[in-house]
Structure formats: C-alpha cells, structure tokens
N, C-alpha and C positions, 0 to 999 in steps of 0.2 A: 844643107847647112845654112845655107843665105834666107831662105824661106823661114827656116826655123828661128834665127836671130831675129828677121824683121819679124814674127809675129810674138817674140819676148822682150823685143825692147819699150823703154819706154818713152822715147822720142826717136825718129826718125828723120834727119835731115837728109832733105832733095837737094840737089847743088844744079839747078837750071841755065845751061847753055846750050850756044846753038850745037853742041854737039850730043848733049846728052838730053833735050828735046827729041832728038832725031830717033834714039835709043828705044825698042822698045822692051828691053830688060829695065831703063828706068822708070819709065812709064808703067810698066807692072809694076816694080817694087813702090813707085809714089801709090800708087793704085790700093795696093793691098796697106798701107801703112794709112791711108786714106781712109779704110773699110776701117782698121782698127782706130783710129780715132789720132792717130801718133803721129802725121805729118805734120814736118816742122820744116817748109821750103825757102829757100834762097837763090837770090837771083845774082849770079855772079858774071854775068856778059850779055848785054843786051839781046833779048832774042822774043820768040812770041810763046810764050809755053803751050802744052796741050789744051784742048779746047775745054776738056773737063774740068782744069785746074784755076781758067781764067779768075776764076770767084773766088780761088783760095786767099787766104791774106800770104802774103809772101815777101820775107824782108830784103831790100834793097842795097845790094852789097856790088852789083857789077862796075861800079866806080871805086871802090875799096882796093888801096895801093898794097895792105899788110901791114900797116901801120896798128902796133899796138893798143896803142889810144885812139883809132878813130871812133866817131860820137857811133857811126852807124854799125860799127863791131861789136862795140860793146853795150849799147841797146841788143843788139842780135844776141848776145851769150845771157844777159839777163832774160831776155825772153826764151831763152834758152831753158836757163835753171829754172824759172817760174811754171811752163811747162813740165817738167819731171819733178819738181817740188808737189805740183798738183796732181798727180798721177801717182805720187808714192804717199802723198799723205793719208793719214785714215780716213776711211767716211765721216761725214760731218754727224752729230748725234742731236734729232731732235727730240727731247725728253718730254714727255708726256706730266701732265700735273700730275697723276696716281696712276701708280705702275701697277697695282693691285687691280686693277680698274680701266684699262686705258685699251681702246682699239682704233686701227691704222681701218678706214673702208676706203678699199682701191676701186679707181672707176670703175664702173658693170661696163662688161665687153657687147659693143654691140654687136648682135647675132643677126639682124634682121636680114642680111646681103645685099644695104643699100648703105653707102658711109653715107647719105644724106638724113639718113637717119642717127647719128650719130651726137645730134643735139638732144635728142630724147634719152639714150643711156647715160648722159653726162648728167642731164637734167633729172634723170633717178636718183643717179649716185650723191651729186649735192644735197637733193632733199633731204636722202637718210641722214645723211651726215649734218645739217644742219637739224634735223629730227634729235636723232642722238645726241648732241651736243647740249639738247633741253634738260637732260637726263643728270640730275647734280653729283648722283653717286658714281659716273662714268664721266673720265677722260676722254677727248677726242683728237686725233691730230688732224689738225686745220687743212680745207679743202686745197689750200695753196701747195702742202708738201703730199697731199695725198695724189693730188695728180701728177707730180712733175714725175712719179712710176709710172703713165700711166703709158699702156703698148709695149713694157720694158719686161724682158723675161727675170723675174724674181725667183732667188731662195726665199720662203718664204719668213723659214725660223733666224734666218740671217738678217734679215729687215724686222722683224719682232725683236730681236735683241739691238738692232742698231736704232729701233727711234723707241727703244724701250715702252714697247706694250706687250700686253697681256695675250692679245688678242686681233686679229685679222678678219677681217670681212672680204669675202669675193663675190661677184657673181656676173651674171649677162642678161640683156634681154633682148627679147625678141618680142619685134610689133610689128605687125601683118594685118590689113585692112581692118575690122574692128576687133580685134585679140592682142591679145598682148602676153606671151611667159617670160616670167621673171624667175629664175632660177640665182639661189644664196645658199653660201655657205659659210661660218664660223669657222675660225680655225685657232686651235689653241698656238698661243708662238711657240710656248715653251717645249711642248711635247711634237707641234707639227701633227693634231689631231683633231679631225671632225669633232667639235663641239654641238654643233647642229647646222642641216643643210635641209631643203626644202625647195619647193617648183609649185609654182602658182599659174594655173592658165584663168585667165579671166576676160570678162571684156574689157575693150579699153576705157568704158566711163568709168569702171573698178578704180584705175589706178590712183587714187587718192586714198581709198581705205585700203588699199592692198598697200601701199609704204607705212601707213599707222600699223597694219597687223606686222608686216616686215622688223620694226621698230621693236614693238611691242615683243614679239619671238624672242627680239637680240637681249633685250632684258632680261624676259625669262630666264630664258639659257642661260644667263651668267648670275641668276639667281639677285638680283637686284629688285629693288622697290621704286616702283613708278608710283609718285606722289600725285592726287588730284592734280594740282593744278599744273604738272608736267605734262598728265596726259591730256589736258587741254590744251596746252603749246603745243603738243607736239599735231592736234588734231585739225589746227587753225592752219591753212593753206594761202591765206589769199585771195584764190578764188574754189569755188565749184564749179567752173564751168572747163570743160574739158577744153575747147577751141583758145579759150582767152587761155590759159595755160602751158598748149601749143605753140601758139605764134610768141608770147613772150619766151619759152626756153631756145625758140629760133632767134629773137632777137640778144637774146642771152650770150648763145653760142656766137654769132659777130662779133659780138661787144668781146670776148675772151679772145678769140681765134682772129678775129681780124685787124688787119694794118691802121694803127690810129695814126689819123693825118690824111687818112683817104676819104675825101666826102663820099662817094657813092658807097663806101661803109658806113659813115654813119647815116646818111640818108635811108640806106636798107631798116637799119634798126630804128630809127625813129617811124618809119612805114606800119615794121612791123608790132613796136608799141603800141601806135595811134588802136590798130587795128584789136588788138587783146584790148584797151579800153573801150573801143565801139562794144566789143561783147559784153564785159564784165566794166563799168564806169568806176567801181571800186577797188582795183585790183589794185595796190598802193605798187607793189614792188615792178608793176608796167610802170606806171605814172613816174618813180626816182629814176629809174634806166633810162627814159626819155630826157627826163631833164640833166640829168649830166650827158648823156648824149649832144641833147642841142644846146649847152653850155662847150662843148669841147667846139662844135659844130661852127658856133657862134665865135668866137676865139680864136679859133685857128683859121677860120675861113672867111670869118665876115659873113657867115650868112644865117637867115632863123632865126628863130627865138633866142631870148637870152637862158631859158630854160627855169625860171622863177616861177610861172604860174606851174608849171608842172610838179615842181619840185613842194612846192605850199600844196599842192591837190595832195600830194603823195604824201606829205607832211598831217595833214588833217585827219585822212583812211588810217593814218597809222604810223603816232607820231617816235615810237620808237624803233623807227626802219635805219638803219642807220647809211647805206646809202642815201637817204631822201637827205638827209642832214650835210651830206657831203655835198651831193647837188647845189643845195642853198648857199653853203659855203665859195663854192666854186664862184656863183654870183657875185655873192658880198663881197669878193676877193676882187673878181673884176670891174669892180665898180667904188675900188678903193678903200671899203668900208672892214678894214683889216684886222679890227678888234671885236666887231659883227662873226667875220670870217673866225677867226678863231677861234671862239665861244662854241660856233659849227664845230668845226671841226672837232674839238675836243670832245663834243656829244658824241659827235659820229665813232670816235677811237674808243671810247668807252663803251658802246655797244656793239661792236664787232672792232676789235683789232687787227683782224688776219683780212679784211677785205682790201682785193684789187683797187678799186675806187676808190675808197676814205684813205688810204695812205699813201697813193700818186696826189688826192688833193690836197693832203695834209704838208706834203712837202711844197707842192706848190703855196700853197698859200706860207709856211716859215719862209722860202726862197724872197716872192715877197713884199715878205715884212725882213727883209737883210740880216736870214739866220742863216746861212747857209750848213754848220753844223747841224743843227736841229733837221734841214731840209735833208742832209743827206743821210738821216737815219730812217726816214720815210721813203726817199725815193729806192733806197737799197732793197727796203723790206718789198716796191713794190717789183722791181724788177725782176727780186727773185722769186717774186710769185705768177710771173707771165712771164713765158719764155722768147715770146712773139712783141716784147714792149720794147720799142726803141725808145720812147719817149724820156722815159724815168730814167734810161742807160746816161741817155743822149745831154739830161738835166745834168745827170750827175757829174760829167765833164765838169760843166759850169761850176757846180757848189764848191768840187773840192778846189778847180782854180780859187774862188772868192776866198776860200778857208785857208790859201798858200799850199795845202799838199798836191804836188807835182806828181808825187809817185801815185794818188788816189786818183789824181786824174787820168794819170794813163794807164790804170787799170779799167777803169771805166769805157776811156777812148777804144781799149780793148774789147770789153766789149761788147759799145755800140757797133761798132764797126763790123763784128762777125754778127749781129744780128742784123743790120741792116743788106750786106753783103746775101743773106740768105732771100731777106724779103724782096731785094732788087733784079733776086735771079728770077723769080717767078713773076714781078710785079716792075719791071726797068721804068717806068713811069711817075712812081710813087716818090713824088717829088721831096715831099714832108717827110720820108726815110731818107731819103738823101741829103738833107742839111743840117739834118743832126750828124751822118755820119762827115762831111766837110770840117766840121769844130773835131769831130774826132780824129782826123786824118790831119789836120794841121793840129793837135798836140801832139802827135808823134813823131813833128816832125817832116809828115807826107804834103809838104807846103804845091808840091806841081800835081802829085795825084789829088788833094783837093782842089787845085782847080780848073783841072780835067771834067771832073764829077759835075762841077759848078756850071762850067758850060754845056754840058748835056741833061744836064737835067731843067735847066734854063731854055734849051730847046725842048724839051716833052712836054716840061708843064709848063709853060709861060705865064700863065694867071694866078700862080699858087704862091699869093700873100706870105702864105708863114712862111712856105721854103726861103722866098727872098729874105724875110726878115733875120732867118736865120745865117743864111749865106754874107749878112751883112755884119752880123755880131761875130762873125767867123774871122771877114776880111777887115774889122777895126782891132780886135782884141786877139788875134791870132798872129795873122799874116801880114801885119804890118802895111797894110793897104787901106787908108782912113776913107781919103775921096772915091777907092772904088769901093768901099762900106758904103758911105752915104750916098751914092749912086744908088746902091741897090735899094736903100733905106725909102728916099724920097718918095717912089713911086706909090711906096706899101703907107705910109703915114697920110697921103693924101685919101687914100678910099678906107682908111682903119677906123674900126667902130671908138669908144669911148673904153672898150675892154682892152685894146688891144695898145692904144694910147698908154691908160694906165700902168700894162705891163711894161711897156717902151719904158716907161718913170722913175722904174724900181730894178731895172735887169740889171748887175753886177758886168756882165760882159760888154755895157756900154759907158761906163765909169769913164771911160778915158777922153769920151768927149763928151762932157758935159757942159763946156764951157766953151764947143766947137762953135764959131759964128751958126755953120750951114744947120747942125744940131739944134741948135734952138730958135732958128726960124723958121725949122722946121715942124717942133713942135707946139709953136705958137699960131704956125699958121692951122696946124691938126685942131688944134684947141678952138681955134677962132672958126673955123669951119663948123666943128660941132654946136658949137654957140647957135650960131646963124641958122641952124639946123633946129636947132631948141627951139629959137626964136619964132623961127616960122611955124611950128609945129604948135 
C-alpha cells in the first residue's frame, strides 16, 4: 500500500532527521519519489542527510518552532502548492503556424555505440529541421521544443495532438568509419501511421545530398510543392567539405551541451572553429559560433578576442545568418554602442527567432539598455530553450528584481539553483555556475548557504573575474554586505577589459552604490587605466 501511494502521489515530502537519516525505509521511499520526479524534502533537525540526497534542494525548517506565520513555513507550503500545481497542470501546447501542414522532427537516435558520436545525430536532426523549415507550405516546430523530447519515451499520437501537428518525423543514425545509415520514418499523428519510412546506407562524403533527398521524400509524401528557389535553400549547406563540417557540429555540440562560464569550454570550441575555417575559409556559420564564442570568452573572462573580426567574416560569407548578427551585437553592446546593439539584434530576431544565441543576446543587450521587461521576455525564451543555461536563469533573478516582481524572481532563483546544483555535481569547480546560483540562494532567503557556496568556490576557482563580480552584486544588492561587495569588486575592476567596465555602468544590481565614495573611485581608476592603456597603445 506505501509503495503504491508513493508512486500516485504527486508530491512527496521527506522530513530529514537524525533519526530518519538513520532509517532505511526512509531512504527508500526518498529514493523511489526521487526516481519519480516527486521529492519534496525538509529539514527539520540538524543532521547530515544521505550522500545521494546532498544536491537535492531541500527547505530549511529544523529551527521552525510551529509557528503559523513563520517566513520559512510558509515559503515551504508555497513551494509546496507550486510543486503539485505543476504536476497537475496540462501539458503546455506549442501550436504550430498550419496544423494542416505542421510536423514535430524529434532528434535521430544515435545508433552508432559511441555517445561521442552523439554530435553527428543531433547535427542530422537540426539540419533537417532547419531544411524543412525552408519549405513555406509546411509548419515546423522549432529545434528548441523539438529536442527538450529528446531520450524521452513518447506516445506518439499524444504529442501530435499536444503541439498540434500533423505529422512526426523519427529516426537514427548510424556512422561507422566511412558509412553512414540513416534510417526515417513519417508518421501520421492523427492516425499513428507509417506515412513513409526509408534506410539509406551510404558513404559518409554522401551525407549532404543524402539530408536534400531525406527533405525532398518528407515533401513528397505529404504531397507538397517544393518551389525553385526552396529547393536551392534547402540545398545551400555552408560548406562541402565533409571535415569543416565535422569539427563545427563538434564545436556546436559544446556550445549547447556545455557549462557557459567555463573557459576550457569555450576555448574547446573556439579550437574547434578555428579548425573547420582552416578547411573551409568560407564556412560563415564556423566563423558566427566563434565569435560569440570569444565575445562570451572576452566578457566573462577577460580573455581573447573581442569576437568582431569574426563576426564581420561571418557577416560578409553570408550576411543573413542570423547568429553572425547577434555576435556583432554582442560587441556593440560591450563596448556601449547600444543603439548599434539593437539594430543587431533586431536583425538577428527577425531571422531566426527560436535561436539559443540571438535571444540570451537580445536580453542581454535590453538588460543593458535598463529594460529589464523587455530583457526578461528574451532571457525566459532563452532558458527554456537550454536546459543546461544557468546564465539566462541566473539573468533572470536580476530582471525581475529591477522590474519589482518578487514572486518572478524566486521563481527564477528556483530555477537557477536546481540547475546549477546539477552542474556542480559533475563540475564542483565551475565557479561561474556558482555565482549565479549565490544571487539565487540569497533571494530565497538562503543568506548562510550562500555564503557557504561563496567560500568554496573562492577556494576552487580563485582567478575567476566574473564569479567574483558576481559574488559581489550578490553581497551589495542582496545580502546586505556593501564593503564585503566592494572587496570582492575591487580586485575584478582593476584587470576588467573596457567590456566588462561598461557592464559594471548599466548592472541594476549595483544601483545602490552609485554614489559609494569606494564605487566610483573605483571605477575612475578602471577608466583611467584603460586610458593610459589607449594612450600607450
């Protein structure tokens, strides 16, 4: 009966003490409510919980007298209801522009029995899907919600009717020294029936006409008209060359799947750009990858290019890419020119709206230009396009403080926190996930566990500028600690490029001391530095 209740409910609170730590009947039942997604734990007398559980977020009740009204109860029962509110609500419905017309292409499963190959079936599936998407008489849903299925065991005709299309696209591939099968399959939503399915063994220099023919079939089969200059879109790759090709869907794959804020991530992927350019010099969509690369690079680290020639290379090869636009953007933002910046940007939204890039820049550059509204309608869209982005989470604390909603920040603070909490289990070093989550752990309130976090991550990374800069916006506009803000501040404004200055200029989360003596001698002295730097130069 116990078994059967915890796997129908729809929350499951743990009550951790030292006596039911001890427990291993509780430990199962956390365990299995764990598995199902339903743990909801609290900490009601100091103790150590199980080792598994250390990383769970878990609310902090072991000083709670019973008091009706205490602050930390009833956060706890709101996070209570928000929890089984989310769990009983419907699916969310992403509508498709012509339901007549519309198909969902879920990632191709990589077959090959290497996950390192796992960049190459992601980098199939986007292609089609931006292939298809050239096609005017067909709908597509954007590569953002098409992956967040993806490894997820689906009904099928259940997801056809919840993001209302017509039509499903599956399949896998497999690549094996120079081969490559690509096995697809159409499926009607409504009916849950082979429309058309197909297996291609070819070599791997194929694989360029082999996704045109792929493309080409899906039309067919839905009896659709490929118009000339569609089927030139869709036939225009980038590059021909199979290596430049490779090493950018490798650099691709980082740039989604990996922890931004970690330079030996972005240095990977700027490596592996350079590299697809040494092959192919015109590969435009290498050339914009790099440059918001070593714009992020540059920014958050103080190190490399500002990412401007890259971004103008990539710009020229092919000036309606609309990453390259965001890149440039990204510059003109850091280097104050804000009305520049947004011109970008707007290009950039207009030609691809649903990208990861153009809408983490977009919000950064409103942020700013002191829109934080406008910022947080970007950072939301980008967050919920990467599941792995603390960044945009981490923003969004910020925006909705500056906007006045409380309740939007600690949703947000929410969660950063459970994504950073993921990243720090595999990556405890990753200093730049940890100062985002510090602003999130002191709006909830978690004022000693952030600065818990503060000091150990202060020990790992000791050199990591933005962690500090962040840790400092945390302890001025948070935690009520100004001079240990500007402690931490000082060090970061003495070695900060002229990008990182200007963010300093416009952050909302340092409003409070603008008119601090130590604040603006300090960034008088940043300024005058950089000067004397110009000068010499």
């Amino acid at each position: 009966m116990t078994e059967k209740a915890l796997r129908e409910a729809k929350a499951v609170v743990v009550l951790w003490s030292k006596k039911s730590v001890e427990s291993r009947w509780v430990r199962a039942e956390a365990t299995l409510a764990d598995r199902n997604k339903t743990l909801l734990p609290a900490m009601i007398e100091p103790c150590e919980r199980p080792i598994m559980f250390e990383l769970t977020q878990t609310a902090e009740l072991s000083h709670w007298d019973g008091a009706a009204d205490d602050k930390a109860w009833l956060a706890f029962l709101a996070d209570l209801r928000k929890f089984i509110e989310a769990r009983t609500a419907p699916a969310p419905v992403v509508v498709a522009k012509d339901s007549r017309h519309a198909i969902l292409v879920l990632p191709f499963a990589n077959m090959s029995g290497d996950p390192e190959q796992e960049y190459f079936s992601d980098g199939i599936s986007e292609d089609i899907i931006t292939d298809l998407s050239k096609v005017s008489a067909l709908s597509v849903v954007s590569r953002n919600t098409a992956f967040s299925f993806k490894g997820k065991a689906i009904e099928l005709a259940q997801l056809a009717r919840q993001l209302k299309v017509s039509h499903i696209l599956e399949g896998s591939v497999r690549k094996s020294g120079g081969r490559v099968r690509i096995t697809a399959q159409l499926i009607d939503g409504k009916s849950d029936d082979h429309v058309w399915a197909e297996r291609y063994d070819r070599d791997l220099s194929d694989i360029f006409a082999l996704q045109d023919e792929i493309s080409e079939a899906i039309v067919k089969a839905l009896k659709l008209k490929l118009l000339p200059e569609e089927k030139k879109a869709i036939e225009q790759r980038g590059t021909n060359n199979l290596e430049a090709y490779k090493f950018y869907l490798m650099a691709r794959q980082y740039s989604i799947t990996g922890n931004r804020g970690n330079s030996r991530r972005s240095e990977a992927i700027i490596r592996l750009c350079q590299r697809a350019i040494e092959i192919d010099p015109n590969y435009a969509r290498a050339w914009a990858l790099m440059a918001n690369t070593q714009a992020i690079l540059r920014h958050e680290q103080g190190q490399g290019d500002s990412g401007l020639d890259a971004a103008e290379r990539a710009l020229a090869i092919d000036a309606n890419l609309a990453e390259a636009h965001a890149a440039k953007a990204g510059f003109l933002r850091d280097n104050a020119r804000y009305d520049e910046a947004l011109a970008e940007v707007e290009i950039a939204l207009r030609l691809d709206p649903e990208s990861y890039e153009v809408n983490h820049t977009a919000g950064r550059v409103s942020y700013s230009r002191r829109k934080p509204d406008e910022a947080i309608r970007y950072f939301e869209k980008a967050a919920a396009s990467m599941e792995a982005d603390f960044s945009s989470a981490g923003l969004l604390v910020s925006c909705y403080l500056a906007a006045g909603d409380k309740e939007g920040a600690r949703r947000a603070a929410q969660m950063t926190v459970a994504r950073v909490e993921k990243i720090i289990a595999v990556e405890p070093d990753n200093g730049s996930a940890t100062s985002f989550a510090v602003t999130a752990l002191a709006v909830r309130g978690e004022a000693e566990r952030a600065k818990e976090w503060v000091e150990r991550a202060l020990l790992l990374d000791p050199d990591n500028n933005n962690m500090r800069y962040n840790f400092a916006c945390a302890f001025i506009s948070l935690l009520g600690d100004i001079e240990a803000g500007l402690d931490l501040l000082g060090p970061v404004l003495e070695t900060s490029g002229i990008e990182h200055i200007n963010w300093t200029k416009r952050d909302s989360d340092l409003d409070s001391i603008r008119e601090h003596p130590r604040f603006k001698a300090m960034i008088a002295a940043a300024e005058a530095r950089l000067a004397a730097g110009g000068a010499a130069n």
